[in-house]
C-alpha positions in Angstrom: 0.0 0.0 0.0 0.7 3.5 -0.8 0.3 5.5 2.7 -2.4 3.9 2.9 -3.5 3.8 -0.8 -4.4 0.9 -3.0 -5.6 -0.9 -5.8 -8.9 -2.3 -6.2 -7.2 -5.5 -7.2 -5.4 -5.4 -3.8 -8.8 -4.6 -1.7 -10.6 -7.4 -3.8 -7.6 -10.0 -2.9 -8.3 -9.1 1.0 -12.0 -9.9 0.6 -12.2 -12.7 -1.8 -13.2 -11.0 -4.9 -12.4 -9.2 -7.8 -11.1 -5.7 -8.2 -14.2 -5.5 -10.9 -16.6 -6.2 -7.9 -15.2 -4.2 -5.9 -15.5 -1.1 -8.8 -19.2 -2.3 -8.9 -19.5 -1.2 -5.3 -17.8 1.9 -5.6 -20.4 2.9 -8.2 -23.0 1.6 -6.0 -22.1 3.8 -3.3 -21.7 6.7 -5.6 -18.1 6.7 -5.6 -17.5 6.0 -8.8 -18.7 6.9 -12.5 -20.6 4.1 -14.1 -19.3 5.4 -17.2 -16.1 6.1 -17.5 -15.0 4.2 -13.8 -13.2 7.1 -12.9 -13.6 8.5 -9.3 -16.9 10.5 -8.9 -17.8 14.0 -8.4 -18.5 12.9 -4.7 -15.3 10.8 -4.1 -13.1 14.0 -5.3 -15.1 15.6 -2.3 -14.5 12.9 0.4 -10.8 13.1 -1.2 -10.9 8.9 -1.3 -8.3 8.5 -4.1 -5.2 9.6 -5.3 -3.7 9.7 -9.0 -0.5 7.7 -9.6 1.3 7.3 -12.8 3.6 4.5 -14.1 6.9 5.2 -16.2 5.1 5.2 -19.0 2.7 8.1 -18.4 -0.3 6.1 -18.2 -2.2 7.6 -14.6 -4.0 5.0 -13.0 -6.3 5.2 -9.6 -5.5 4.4 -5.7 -8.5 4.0 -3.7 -8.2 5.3 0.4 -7.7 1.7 1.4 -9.5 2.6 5.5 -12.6 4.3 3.6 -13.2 1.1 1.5 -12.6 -1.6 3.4 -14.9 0.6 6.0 -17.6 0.5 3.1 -17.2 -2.9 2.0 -17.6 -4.2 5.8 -21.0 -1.5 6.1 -22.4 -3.7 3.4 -21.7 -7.0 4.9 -18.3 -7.9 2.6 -16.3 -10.0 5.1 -12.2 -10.2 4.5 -10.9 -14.0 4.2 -6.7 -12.9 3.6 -4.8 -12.3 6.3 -2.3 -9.5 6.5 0.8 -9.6 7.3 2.9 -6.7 7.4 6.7 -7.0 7.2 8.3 -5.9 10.3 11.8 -4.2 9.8 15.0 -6.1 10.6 17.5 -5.1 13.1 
């Protein structure tokens, strides 16, 4: 994670599903435009994503990973990975 922004794919991998189902929520919720799948009007607002671009210019979305997974587990999605950070060596 990216301070503590993701991928859909990433979110969808915690709960079992796929980063496509995960977009269909987002758009449920308003979140996201059915359209074009860009970040709506109202998650510009809520400041829930950021913009990141690979090394070949091509921008691509991170999602707030604390505000979905906080939406996904309002609408009963329930995570089935477990997590394990990397602690640092000494």
């Amino acid at each position: 994670m990216n301070d503590g922004y993701t991928t859909l794919t990433e979110i969808g991998k915690l709960f079992g599903v796929s980063a496509q189902n995960i977009g269909k929520v987002l758009t449920q919720e308003g979140w996201r435009d059915p359209k074009t799948r860009t970040p709506s009007p109202m998650a510009v607002h809520k400041k829930l994503f950021i913009w990141s671009t690979i090394p070949t210019g091509q921008r691509f979305c991170l999602w707030r990973a604390k505000d979905v997974v906080e939406m996904l587990h309002q609408k009963g999605y329930t995570p089935t990975a477990v997590v394990i950070a990397a602690s640092p060596r000494n």
